[in-house]
C-alpha positions in Angstrom: -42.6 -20.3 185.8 -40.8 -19.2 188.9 -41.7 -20.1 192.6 -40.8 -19.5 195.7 -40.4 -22.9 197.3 -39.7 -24.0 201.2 -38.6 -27.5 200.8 -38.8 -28.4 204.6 -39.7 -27.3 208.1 -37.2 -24.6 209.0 -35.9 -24.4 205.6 -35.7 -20.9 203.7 -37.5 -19.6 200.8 -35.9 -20.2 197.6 -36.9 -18.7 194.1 -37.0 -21.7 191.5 -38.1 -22.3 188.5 -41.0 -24.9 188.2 -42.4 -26.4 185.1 -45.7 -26.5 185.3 -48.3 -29.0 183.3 -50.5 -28.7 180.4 -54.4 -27.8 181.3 -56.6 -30.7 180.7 -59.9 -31.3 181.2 -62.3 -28.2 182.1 -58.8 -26.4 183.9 -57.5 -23.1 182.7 -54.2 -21.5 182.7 -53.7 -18.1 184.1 -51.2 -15.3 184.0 -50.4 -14.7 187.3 -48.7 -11.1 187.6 -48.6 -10.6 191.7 -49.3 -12.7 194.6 -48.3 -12.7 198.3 -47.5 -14.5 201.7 -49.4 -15.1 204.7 -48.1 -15.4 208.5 -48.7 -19.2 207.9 -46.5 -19.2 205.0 -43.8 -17.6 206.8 -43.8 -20.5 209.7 -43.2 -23.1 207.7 -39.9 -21.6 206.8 -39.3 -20.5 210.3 -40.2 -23.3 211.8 -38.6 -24.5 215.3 -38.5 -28.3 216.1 -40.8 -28.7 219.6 -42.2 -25.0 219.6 -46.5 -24.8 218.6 -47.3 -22.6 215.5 -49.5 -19.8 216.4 
């Protein structure tokens, strides 16, 4: 499936794709069609060494 992945502090989104494991147990699999991004999402990527997220 495809993701959009930060991979540090400061680092930009990139869209990957991600293999993702087998259900086991009492898990399910979904079809995701649409999901979004928060403010807290978006800080991680923006991220500036010594300044307080907020």
């Amino acid at each position: 499936m495809k993701a959009s992945v930060v991979s540090g502090l400061g680092q930009e989104f990139k869209v990957r794709e991600v293999d993702i494991a087998d259900p086991i147990g009492r898990e399910v699999l979904i079809d995701v069609k649409a999901s979004g991004l928060r403010h807290s999402d978006l800080s991680v990527a923006t991220f500036i060494e010594g300044s307080r997220a907020g």
